[in-house]
Wavefront OBJ file of the C-alpha trace (Angstrom):
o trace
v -13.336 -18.924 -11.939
v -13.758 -21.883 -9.467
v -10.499 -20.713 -7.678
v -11.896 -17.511 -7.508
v -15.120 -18.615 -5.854
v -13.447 -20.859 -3.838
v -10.787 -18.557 -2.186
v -12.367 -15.411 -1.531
v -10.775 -14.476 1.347
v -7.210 -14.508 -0.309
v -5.285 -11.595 -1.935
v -3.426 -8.467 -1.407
v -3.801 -6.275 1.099
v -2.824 -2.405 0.280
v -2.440 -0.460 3.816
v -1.999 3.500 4.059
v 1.484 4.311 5.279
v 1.817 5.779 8.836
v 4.889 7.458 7.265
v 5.730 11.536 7.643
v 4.719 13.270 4.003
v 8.422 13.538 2.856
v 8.371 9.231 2.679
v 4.850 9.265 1.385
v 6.642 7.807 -1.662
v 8.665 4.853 -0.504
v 10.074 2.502 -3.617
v 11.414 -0.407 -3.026
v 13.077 -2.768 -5.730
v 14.048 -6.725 -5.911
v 15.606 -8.098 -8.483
v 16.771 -11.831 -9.440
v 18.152 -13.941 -11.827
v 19.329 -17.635 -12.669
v 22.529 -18.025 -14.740
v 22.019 -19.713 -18.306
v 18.846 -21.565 -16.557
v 17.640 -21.780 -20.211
v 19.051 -24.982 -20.981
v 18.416 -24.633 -24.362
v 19.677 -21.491 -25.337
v 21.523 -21.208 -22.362
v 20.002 -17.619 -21.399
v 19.124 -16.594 -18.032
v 15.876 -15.919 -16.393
v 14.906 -12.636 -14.737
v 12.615 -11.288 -11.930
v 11.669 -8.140 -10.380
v 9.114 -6.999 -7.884
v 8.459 -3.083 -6.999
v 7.082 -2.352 -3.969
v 5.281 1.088 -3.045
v 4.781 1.950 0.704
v 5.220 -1.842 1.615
v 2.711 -3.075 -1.173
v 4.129 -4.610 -4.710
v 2.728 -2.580 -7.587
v 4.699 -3.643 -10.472
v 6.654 -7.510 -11.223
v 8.047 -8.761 -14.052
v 9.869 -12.319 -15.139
v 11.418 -13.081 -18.973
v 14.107 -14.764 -20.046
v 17.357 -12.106 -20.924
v 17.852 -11.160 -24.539
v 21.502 -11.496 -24.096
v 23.813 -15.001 -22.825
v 25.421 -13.775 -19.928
v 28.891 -14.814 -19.512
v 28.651 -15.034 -15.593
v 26.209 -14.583 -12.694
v 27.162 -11.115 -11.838
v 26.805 -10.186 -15.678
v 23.262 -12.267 -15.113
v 22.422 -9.758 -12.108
v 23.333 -7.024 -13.433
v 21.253 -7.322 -16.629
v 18.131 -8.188 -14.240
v 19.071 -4.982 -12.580
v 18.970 -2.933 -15.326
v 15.371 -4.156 -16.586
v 14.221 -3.861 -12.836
v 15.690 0.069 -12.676
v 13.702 0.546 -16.268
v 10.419 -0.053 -14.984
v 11.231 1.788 -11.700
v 12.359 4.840 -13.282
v 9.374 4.463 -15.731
v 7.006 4.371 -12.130
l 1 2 3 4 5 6 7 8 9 10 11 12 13 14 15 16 17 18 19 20 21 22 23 24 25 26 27 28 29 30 31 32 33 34 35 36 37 38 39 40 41 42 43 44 45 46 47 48 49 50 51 52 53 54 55 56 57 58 59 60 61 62 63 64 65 66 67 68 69 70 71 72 73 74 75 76 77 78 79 80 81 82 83 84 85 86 87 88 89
């Protein structure tokens, strides 16, 4: 609460999109990932951010239920949760 009182004038600004009616639904998705950064498991870390019109709606971290062999492999599982919750949007 006391960084909520003291930083009112931070947050998120949502703007209307000056966009023609056919893009009046513009997704964007990031994704992310560190190989094996787990160092105890040796598991890698995911991160995803969905973006509507220019403003994030959605985000997600967690650490993958899999060991990925490689970074790509890492990526590629990050992509796949990221695509879930878009398609789920």
């Amino acid at each position: 609460m006391r960084y909520l009182v003291g930083t009112p004038k931070l947050g998120l600004t949502y703007r209307s999109s000056e966009r023609k009616l056919s893009d009046l639904w513009h997704l964007e998705l990031y994704v992310d990932s560190n190989f094996a950064g787990d160092t105890e498991h040796r598991r890698s870390r995911y991160g995803y951010v969905i973006f509507l019109n220019e403003n994030p709606i959605d985000f997600g971290t967690g650490l993958q239920k899999r060991t990925a062999a490689s970074t790509p492999e890492a990526e590629y599982i990050a992509l796949a949760r990221g695509l879930k919750e878009l398609l789920w949007i």
